[in-house]
VOGU-3710 file (C-alpha; in Angstrom, 3 decimals, decimal comma):
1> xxxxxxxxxx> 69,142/138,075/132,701  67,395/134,609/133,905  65,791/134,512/136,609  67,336/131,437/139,279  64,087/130,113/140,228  63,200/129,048/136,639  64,122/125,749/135,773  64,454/126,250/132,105  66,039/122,145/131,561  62,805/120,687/133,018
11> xxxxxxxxxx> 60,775/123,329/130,607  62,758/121,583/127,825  62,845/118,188/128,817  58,758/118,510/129,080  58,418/120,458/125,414  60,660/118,070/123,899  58,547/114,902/125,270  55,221/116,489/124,024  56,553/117,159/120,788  58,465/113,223/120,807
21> xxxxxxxxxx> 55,321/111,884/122,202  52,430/114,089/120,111  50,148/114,888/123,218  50,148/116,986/126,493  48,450/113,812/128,001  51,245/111,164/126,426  54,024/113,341/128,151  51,688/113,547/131,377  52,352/109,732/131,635  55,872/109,362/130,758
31> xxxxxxxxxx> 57,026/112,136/132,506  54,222/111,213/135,920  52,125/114,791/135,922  49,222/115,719/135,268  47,933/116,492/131,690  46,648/120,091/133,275  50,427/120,479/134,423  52,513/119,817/131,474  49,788/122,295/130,121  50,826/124,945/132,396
41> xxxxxxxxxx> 54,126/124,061/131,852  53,917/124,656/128,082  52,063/127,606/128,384  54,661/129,542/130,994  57,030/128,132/128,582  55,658/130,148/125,703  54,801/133,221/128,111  58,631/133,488/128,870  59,911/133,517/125,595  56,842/135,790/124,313
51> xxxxxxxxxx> 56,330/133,292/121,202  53,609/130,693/120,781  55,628/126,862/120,493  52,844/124,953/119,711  49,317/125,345/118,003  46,606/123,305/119,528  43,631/121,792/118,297  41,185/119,163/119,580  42,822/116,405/117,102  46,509/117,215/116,607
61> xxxxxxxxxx> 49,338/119,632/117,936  51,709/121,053/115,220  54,566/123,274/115,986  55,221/127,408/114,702  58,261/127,906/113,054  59,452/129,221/116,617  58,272/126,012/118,003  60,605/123,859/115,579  63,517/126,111/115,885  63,582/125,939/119,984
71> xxxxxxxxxx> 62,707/122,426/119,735  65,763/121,014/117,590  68,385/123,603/119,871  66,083/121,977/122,777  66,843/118,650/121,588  70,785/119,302/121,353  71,140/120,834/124,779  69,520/118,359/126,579  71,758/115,691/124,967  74,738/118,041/125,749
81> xxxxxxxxxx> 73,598/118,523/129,524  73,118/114,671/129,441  76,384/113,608/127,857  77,971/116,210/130,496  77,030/114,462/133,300  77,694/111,235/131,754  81,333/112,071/131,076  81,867/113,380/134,286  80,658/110,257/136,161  82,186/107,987/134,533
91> xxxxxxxxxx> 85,720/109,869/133,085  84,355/110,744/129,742  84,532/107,171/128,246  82,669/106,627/125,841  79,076/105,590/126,737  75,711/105,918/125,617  73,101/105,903/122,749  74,977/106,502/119,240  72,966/107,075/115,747  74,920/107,038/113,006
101> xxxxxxxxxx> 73,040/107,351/109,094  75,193/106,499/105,977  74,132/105,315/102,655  73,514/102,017/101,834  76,326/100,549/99,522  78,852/101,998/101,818  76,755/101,069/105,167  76,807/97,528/104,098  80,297/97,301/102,628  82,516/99,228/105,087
111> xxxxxxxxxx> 80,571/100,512/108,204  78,447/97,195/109,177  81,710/95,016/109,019  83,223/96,651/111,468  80,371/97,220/114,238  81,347/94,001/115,901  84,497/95,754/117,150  83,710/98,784/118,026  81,199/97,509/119,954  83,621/94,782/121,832
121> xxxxxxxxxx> 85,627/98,438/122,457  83,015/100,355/123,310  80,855/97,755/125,526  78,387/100,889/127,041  77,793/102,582/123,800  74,348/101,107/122,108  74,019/101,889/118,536  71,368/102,521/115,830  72,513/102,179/112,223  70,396/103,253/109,650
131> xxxxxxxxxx> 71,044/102,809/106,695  69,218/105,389/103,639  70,490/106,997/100,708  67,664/109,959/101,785  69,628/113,404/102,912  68,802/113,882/106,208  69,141/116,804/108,998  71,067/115,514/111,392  69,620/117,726/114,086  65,976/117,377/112,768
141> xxxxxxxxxx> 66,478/112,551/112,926  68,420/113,670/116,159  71,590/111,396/114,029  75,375/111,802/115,853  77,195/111,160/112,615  75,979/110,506/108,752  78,683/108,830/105,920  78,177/110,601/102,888  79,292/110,056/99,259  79,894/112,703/96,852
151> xxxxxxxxxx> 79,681/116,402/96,635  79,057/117,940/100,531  76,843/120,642/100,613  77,771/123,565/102,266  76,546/123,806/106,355  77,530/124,241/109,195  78,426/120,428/109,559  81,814/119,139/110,226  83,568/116,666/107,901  86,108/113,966/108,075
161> xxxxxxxxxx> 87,271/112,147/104,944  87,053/108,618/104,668  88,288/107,677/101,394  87,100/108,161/97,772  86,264/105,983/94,977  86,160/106,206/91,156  82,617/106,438/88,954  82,254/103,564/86,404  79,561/103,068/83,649  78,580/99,340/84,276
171> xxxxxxxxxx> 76,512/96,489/82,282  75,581/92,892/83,141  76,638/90,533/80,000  73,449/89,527/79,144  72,063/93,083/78,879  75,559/93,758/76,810  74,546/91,105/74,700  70,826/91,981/74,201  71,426/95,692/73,101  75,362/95,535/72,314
181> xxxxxxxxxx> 78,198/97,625/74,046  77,623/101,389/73,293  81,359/103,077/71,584  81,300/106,773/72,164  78,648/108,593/74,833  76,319/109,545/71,759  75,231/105,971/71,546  73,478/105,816/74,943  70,634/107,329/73,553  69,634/103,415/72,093
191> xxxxxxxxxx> 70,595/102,511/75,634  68,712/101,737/78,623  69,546/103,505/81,487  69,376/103,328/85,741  68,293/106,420/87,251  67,473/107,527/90,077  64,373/108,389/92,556  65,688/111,521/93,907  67,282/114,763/92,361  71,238/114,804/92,016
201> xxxxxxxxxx> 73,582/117,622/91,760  75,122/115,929/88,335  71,763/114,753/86,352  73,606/113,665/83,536  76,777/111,098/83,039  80,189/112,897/83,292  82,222/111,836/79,591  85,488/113,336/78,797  85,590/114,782/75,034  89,236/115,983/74,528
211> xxxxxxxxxx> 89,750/118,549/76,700  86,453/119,110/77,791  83,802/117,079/79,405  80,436/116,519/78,326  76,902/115,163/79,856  75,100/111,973/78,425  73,057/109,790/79,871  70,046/106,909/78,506  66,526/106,803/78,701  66,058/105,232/82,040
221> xxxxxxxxxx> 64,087/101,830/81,687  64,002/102,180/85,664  64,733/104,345/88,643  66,293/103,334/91,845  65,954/104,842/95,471  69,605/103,837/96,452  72,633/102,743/95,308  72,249/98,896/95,802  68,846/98,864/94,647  70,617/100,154/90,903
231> xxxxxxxxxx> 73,609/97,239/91,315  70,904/94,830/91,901  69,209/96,312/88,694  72,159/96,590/86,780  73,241/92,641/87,669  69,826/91,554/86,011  70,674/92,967/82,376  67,928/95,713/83,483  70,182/98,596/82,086  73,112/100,426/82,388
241> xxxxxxxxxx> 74,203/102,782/85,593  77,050/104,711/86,577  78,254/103,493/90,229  81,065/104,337/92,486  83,814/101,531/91,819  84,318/100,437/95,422  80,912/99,441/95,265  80,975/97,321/92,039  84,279/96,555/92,242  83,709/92,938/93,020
251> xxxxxxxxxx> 80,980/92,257/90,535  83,801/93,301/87,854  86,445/91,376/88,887  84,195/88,275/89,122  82,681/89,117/85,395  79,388/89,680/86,628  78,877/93,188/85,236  81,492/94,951/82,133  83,024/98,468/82,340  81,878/100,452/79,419
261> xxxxxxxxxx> 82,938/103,842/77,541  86,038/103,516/79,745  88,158/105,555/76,771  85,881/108,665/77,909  85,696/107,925/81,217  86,982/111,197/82,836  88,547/109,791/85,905  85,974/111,692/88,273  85,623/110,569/92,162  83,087/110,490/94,712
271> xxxxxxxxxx> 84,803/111,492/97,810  83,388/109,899/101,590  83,070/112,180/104,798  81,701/111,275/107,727  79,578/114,476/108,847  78,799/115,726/112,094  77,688/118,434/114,657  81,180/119,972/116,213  81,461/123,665/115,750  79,725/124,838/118,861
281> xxxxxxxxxx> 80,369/122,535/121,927  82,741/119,433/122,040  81,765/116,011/120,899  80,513/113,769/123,308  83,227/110,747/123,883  80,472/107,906/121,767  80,892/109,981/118,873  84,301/110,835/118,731  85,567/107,160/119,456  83,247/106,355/116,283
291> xxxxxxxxxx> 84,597/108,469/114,142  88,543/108,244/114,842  87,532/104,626/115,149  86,095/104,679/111,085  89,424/107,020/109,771  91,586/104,351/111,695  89,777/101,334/110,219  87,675/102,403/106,845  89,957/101,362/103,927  88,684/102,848/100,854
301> xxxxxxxxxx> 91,223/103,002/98,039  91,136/104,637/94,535  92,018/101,779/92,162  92,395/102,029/88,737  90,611/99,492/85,761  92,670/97,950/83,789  92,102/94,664/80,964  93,955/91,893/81,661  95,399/89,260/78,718  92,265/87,423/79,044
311> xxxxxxx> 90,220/90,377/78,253  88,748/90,651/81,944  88,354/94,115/83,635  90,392/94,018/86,900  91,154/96,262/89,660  94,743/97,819/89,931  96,157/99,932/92,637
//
């Protein structure tokens, strides 16, 4: 059983800020002790729980694995404990610092537009956006909620669809007419081809073959580390990629890059959640506003490609 007189939150709140701020003396100043005493501190700290947090050395301090795991469920509570006392001071509106990840092409299509208002809402919630098509731990970048397209791995993470968009083999015209428009998926091998910077689930490009579907995919002449960075790559005749259609949607429509292989195209989508922490405690009013606010206001629809009499690609549905 704990013992009253311990004041296990301020033993947090001081771990966490050495571990934030890399230094016993760093935390000493922001948190006005004495280097000795967040020493002492740490060290009853680690002679409660019988397990060394921290390993020390004259240039550096690096966490144990015990030291990482009580740090990140650190971390949570004392945003919990904080958010608590927010909500009941002020009625549970929603209030407070908010970090929300999603990838790029989506961040910049469908979550930035819409900041303005949820801010003019949500006047005491402060926001960080950042934007990455990098996987992240949402407890280990301390992130509320993270947009992600395409297959969800499984956690303990909860997830709330947003919408889901098409996959589309795209060229710009003047790559089209540099190397010519490949005919069946066996031809991309005399293609050029966008890849990618970081390891996928689906390596190669998803073809329908009667009534099975098959992998092919060119020789990259370039890799990308997101999503906008290969549209940008694509739109200067650089090579061919496979994107998700409400992200090149436009750029069709306008002429600016051609559908290909669309007779094999097997009709595959790219679903969009918006992930979170919610199993164990309830969310804290910032982040449930932002997400309700996202599935009442993201408008992501599944439309179809179709040629119209002028031979243009457009969008239907």
């Amino acid at each position: 059983m704990a013992r009253f007189d311990t004041n296990r939150s301020a033993e947090m709140e001081v771990f966490v800020r050495v571990v934030d701020l890399g230094g016993f003396t760093q935390a000493a100043r922001k948190l006005r002790l004495t280097p000795s005493g967040v020493s002492k501190l740490i060290s009853r700290l680690e002679a409660r729980l019988g397990s060394r947090l921290i390993n020390r050395t004259t240039r550096k301090l690096t966490l144990t694995e015990e030291g990482q795991a009580f740090y990140q469920r650190a971390v949570r509570i004392l945003a919990e404990m904080e958010e608590a006392e927010r909500e009941a001071a002020s009625g549970a509106a929603p209030r407070g610092r908010l970090t929300v990840n999603s990838n790029i092409p989506f961040g910049m299509l469908h979550v930035m537009p819409l900041i303005p208002r949820f801010l003019e809402m949500h006047p005491d919630v402060t926001l960080d956006l950042v934007l990455t098509d990098t996987l992240i731990d949402l407890m280990q970048e301390r992130a509320d909620v993270a947009i992600r397209v395409g297959p969800l791995r499984t956690s303990r993470l909860v997830a709330r669809k947003l919408g889901t968009s098409r996959m589309v083999v795209i060229g710009a015209p003047n790559y089209l007419a540099r190397f010519g428009t490949p005919k069946i998926p066996a031809d991309l091998a005399d293609h050029r081809g966008i890849g990618w910077t970081f390891p996928r689930s689906i390596r190669g490009w998803q073809f329908k073959r009667g009534d099975r579907t098959e992998e092919a995919v060119p020789p990259p002449a370039a890799r990308a580390s997101d999503g906008e960075a290969a549209r940008r790559l694509a739109l200067g005749g650089v090579g061919l990629a496979r994107l998700a259609l409400f992200h090149v949607g436009p750029d069709i429509e306008s002429g600016r890059l051609v559908p290909v292989l669309q007779n094999y195209n097997p009709g595959d989508r790219e679903d969009i959640h918006a992930v979170y922490v919610g199993h164990t405690a309830p969310l804290p009013a910032r982040v449930r506003a932002f997400i309700d606010f996202l599935a009442e206001h993201v408008r992501v629809s599944d439309p179809a490609l179709k040629r119209a009499g002028d031979g243009k690609w457009k969008l239907v549905g």
